[in-house]
N, C-alpha and C positions, 0 to 999 in steps of 0.2 A: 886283884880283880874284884869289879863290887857285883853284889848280889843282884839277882835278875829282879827285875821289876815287874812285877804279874797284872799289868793293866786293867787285865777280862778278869783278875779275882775282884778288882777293885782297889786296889794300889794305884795311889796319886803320886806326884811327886811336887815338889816346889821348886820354882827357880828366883833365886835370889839373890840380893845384893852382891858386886864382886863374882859374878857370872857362878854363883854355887849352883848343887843341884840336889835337893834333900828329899831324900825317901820320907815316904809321908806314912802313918797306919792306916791300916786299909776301912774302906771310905765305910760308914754306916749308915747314909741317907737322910741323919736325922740332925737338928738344929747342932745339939749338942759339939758335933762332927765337928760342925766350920767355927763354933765357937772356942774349942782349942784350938784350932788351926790358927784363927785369929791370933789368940793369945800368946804362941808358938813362934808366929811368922810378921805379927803387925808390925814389928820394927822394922822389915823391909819397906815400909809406906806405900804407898801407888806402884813403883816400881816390881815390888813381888808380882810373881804370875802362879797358879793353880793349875798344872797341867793336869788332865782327866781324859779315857778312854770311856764309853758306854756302849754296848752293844745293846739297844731297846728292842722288847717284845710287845710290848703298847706303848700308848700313849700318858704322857705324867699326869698325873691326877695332882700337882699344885703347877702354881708359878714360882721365879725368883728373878731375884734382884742384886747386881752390885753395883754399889754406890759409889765405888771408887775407884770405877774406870773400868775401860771396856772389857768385851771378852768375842774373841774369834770360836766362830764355830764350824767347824770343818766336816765336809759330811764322806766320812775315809770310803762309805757301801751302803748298797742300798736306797732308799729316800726318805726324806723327811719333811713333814711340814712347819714350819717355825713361826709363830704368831708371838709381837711382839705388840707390849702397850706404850706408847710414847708417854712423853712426862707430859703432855696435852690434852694427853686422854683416848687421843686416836689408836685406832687398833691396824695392822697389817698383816697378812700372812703372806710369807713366801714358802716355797717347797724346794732345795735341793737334792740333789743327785751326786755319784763317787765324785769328786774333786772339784765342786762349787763350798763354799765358804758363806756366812755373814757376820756381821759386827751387831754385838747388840753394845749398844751406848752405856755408860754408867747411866744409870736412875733408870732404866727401861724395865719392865718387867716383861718375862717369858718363860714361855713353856713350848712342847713340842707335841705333835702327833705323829703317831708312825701309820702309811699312807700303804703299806702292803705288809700283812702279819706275816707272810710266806716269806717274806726278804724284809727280815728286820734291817734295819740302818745299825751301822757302828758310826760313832761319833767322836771325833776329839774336841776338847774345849779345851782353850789355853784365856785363861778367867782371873784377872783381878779380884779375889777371892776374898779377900779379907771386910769381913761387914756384911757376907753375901744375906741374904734375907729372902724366906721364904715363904708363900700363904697357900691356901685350898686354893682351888679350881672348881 
């Protein structure tokens, strides 16, 4: 039997090439993070996926970006707002609720807000990870 995967501590996981599924070290928010991940997992190419859990208490103070293909965002509780920037420059935001979803595109940049601090959103993101890029807000 494999070890419990602790989501809410921040434990990612990877799923890759030949259907694997690789415990990841738990996540530290910072460039550095995805940049071994990258170096770890970019032999998967496009096909790797980035699974991630987030229970947010506010709203992110940067944007991101991955370049190499989309990323589902699943809104498991709670609501959220998702404002994305197209590669055109246009701006949109949408708001989900438990069991509405979006795709943000590779090259799209986005961030979130959370829409009620009493009922934070939990979010799952299953994200094309490798190259992800990140700036302020």
């Amino acid at each position: 039997m494999s070890d419990v995967i602790e989501f809410s501590a921040g434990d990612f996981v990877h799923l890759g090439l030949g259907a694997t599924v690789v415990p990841l070290p738990t996540h530290t928010g910072d460039m550095s993070w995805y940049e071994e991940y990258g170096k770890a997992h970019g032999g998967d190419g496009t096909e790797g996926r980035l699974v991630s859990l987030h229970t947010f208490a506010g709203s992110w103070d940067t944007w991101e970006m991955h370049p190499n293909g989309s990323e589902l965002v699943l809104c498991v509780s709670g609501t959220v707002s998702l404002t994305q920037e197209a590669l055109d420059g246009s701006v949109s935001t949408v708001t989900i609720s438990a069991g509405r979803a979006v795709v943000n595109d590779p090259g799209v940049w986005h961030t979130a807000d959370v829409t009620d601090p009493d009922d934070p959103p939990t979010v799952l993101f299953i994200t094309a990870g490798v190259g992800t890029q990140i700036r302020d807000r």
